[in-house]
N, C-alpha and C positions, 0 to 999 in steps of 0.2 A: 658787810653789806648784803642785804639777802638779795635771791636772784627773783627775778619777776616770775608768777607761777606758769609760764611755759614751760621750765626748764624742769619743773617737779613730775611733768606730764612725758615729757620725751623720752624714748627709751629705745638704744640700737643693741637688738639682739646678733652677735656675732653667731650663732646657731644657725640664725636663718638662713633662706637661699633669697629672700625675698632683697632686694636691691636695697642696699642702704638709704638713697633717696625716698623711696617709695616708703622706706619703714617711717623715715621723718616725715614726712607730707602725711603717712597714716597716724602718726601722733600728735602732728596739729588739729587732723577731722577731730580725733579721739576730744583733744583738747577744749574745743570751739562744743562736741557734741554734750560732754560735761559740763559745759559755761564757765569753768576758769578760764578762756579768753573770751571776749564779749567785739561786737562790731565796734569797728576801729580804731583796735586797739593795736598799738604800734610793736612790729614783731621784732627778736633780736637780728641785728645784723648779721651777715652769711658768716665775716669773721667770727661771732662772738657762738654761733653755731659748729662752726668749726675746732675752734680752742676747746667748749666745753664739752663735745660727743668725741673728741679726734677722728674728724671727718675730714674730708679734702674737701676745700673750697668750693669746688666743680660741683660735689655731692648735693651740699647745701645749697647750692644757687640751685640748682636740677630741680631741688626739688621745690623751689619757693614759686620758678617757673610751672610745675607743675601743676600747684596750687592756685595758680593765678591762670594757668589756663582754662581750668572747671570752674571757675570763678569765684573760688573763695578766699581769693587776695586781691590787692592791688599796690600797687608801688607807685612812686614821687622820686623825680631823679633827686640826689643827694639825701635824699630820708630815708630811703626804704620802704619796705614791704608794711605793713598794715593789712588788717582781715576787713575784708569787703563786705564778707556775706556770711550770713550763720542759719544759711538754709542749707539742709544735709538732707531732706527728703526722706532719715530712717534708710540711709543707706547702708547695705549689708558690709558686717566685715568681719572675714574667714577664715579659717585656723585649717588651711590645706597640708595635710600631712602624707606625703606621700614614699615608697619604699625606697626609689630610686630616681635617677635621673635618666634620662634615656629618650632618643627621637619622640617616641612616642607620647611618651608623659610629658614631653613640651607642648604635641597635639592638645593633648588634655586642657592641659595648663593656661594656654594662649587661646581657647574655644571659651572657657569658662568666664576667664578677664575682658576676652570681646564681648561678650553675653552680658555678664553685668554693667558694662558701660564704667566711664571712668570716675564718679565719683563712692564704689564701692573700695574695701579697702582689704587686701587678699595676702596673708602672711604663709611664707609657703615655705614647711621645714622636710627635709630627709633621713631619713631612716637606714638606708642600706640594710632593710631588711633582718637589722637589727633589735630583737623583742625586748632587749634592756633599753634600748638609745629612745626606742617608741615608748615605753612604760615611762621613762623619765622626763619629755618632751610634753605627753598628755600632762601628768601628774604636776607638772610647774606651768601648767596654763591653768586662770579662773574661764572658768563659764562662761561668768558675768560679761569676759571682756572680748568675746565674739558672739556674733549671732547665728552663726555654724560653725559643726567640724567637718569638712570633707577629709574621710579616711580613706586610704589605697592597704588594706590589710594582708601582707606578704611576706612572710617568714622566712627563715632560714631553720631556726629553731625557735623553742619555745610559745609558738604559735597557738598552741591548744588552752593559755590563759592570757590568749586576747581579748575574750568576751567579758573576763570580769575587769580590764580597763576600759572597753569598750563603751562597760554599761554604767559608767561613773559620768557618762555625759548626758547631759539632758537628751531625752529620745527627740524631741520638738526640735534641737539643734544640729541634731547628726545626721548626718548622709554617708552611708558609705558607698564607693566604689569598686568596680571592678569584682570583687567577690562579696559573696554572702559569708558571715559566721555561725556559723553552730554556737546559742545560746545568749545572741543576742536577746534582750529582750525587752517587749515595749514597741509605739507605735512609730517608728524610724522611719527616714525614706533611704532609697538605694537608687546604682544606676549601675547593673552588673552583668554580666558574663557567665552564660547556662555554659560552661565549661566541653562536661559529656555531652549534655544534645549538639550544642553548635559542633563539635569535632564530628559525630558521628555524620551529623547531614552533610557538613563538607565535606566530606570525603564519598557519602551518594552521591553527589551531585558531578562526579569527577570517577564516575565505578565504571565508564566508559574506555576512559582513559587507563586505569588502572589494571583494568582487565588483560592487561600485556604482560603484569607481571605476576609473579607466582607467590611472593613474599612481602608484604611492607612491614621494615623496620622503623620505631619511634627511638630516635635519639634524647636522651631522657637523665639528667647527670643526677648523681644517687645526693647533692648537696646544692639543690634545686629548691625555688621560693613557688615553681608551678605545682600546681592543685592536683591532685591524684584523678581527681575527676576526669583529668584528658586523658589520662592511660585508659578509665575503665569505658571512655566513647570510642576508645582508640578499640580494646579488645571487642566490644561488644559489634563495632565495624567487620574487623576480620571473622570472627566468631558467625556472624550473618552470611557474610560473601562468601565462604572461604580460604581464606588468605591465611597462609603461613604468617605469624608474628613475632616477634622479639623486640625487646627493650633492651638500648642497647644503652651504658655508661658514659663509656669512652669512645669514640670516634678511634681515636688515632689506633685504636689496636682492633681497630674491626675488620676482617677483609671485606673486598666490594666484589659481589657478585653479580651473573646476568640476571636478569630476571627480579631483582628487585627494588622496591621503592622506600624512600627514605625520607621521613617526615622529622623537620630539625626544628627545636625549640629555640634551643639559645643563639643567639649570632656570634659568639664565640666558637661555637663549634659548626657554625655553616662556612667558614674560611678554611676549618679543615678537613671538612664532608667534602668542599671542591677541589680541595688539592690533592685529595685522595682521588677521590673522579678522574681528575684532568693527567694522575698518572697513572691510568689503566689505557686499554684501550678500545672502551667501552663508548658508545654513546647513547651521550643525554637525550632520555624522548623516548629513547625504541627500547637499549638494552637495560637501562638505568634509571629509573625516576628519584625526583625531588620534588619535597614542596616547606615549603621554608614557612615559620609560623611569622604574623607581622609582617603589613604590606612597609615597604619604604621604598624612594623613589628608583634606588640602586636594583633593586631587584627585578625591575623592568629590563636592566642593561644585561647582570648576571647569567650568562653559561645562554646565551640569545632569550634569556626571558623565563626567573626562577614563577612558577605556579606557587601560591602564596593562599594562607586561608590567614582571616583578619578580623577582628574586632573593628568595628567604623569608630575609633578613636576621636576621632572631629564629632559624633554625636555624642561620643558619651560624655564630652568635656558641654556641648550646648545642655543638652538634657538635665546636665546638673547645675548648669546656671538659673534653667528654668525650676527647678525644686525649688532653689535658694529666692529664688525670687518672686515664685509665688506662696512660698510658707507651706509647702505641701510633705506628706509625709508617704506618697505612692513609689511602689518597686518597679523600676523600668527595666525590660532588658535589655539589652545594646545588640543594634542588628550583626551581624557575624557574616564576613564575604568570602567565596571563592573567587582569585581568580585565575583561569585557565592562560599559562604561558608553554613556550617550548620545552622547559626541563619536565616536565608528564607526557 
């Protein structure tokens, strides 16, 4: 018996991060935007949803409710669901690919989905900053079947033949994030991170503070996905003021002397820049500074109040809804915060 052509249309990517449900309610839009399903036409049952994707129950009802909340379903007790509506208004749906997971990139993630409103359709894969896992991801998506790519481009290795996957995507549908590439090319839009300037200003605007200490060290791990750019805002800072500098690897085999300041990238290594701290008998503020990259709410609490320089993560997730949604192809940069706590 053949299956009615919903089921030729639907498709649960186990790669994704995007919510099972969400992935089925994006391939009924898909569906309906195609015209293989047309108004009122009668949709399968959650069971019959569930047996053919092996989905749980819960998923497929989630998401028929879903459908029916933006209203492009309706249901009839004992019949089912039925498609209400086949207005879709040319709503965007986007192929978010980003390095990792992390507080932050949920900012991103959750600014963007509110911006678009909910009947855009947002498939959102990870990478771990891995350049095979991102070459393979891009390379088994068509085009065709989103209207953007938002890229978060962050390496480990092999990052220096990102441009020529890069440039495999239509330039009218790509946005990248967070960084520029060397060799993109073509009329693209971005929403990024001036790396060197934003670190160099942050750190004027806190030369007040700093001026206590004799040294500031950049904790900086040699198998790092950050941009060289921060070291040379970082050198070009001290190299101005005077300040003694070092880049340091490892934390754990660093001694912690008076007199200087410590500026930590990864939040792996800011648990053990403070336990290092908390066993000397130095204090935070006068004899020892921090300042931790990435605001989060914890850092408020940390050592009475870690000083934090920050990318506004909540705009750079709005700003690229606003690309996406006005078809625009301009480079924004994402404002960059200091702000002043106890540990400076």
């Amino acid at each position: 018996m053949k299956q009615p052509p919903i089921f030729e249309c639907i498709f649960i990517d186990y790669y994704s991060s995007t919510p099972k449900y969400l992935q089925l309610a994006n391939s009924i839009i898909k569906c309906i935007a195609d015209g293989k399903i047309c108004k009122n036409d009668i949709l399968p049952s959650i069971n019959e949803l569930s047996y053919n994707f092996e989905i749980s129950r819960d998923t497929a009802e989630k998401a028929y409710k879903y459908l029916k909340k933006i209203g492009l379903l309706g249901s009839v007790p004992g019949k089912g669901y039925y498609v209400k509506s086949i207005e879709l208004s040319h709503s965007p749906k986007v192929f978010l690919l980003f390095n990792k997971l992390s507080y932050h990139k949920k900012i991103i993630y959750d600014a963007i989905v509110a911006a678009l409103g909910e009947m855009a359709a947002v498939d959102l894969y990870i990478y771990n900053n891995d350049f095979s896992l991102f070459k393979k991801l891009l390379q088994n998506k068509k085009a065709d079947d989103y209207t953007h790519f938002v890229i978060i481009p962050h390496f480990l290795e092999g990052g220096e033949k990102a441009h020529e996957i890069i440039n495999t995507i239509p330039k009218e549908k790509l946005i990248l994030l967070d960084k520029l590439i060397p060799g993109v090319e073509g009329n693209y839009a971005a929403v990024y991170e001036n790396f060197e300037s934003d670190i160099y200003h942050a750190l004027e605007q806190c030369l007040t503070q700093l001026s206590k200490y004799h040294t500031i060290k950049i904790i900086f791990p040699e198998n790092s996905y950050y941009p060289d750019e921060i070291l040379q805002g970082y050198y070009r800072f001290c190299h101005q003021y005077a300040f003694n500098c070092k880049v340091i690897h490892n934390v754990l085999t660093e001694e912690i002397g008076k007199g200087e300041a410590y500026i930590n990238l990864m939040e792996s290594d800011l648990v053990t820049l403070i336990e290092r701290i908390i066993s000397t008998d130095l204090k935070v503020g006068a004899e020892v500074g921090v300042i931790s990259y990435n605001e989060t709410p914890l850092k408020k609490i940390i050592l009475k109040g870690l000083t934090t320089i920050s990318t506004d993560f909540q705009t750079m997730g709005e700003k690229t809804a606003y690309l996406i949604l006005n078809n625009l192809t301009e480079h924004i940069a994402t404002p960059f915060y200091l702000t002043l706590r106890a540990s400076l």
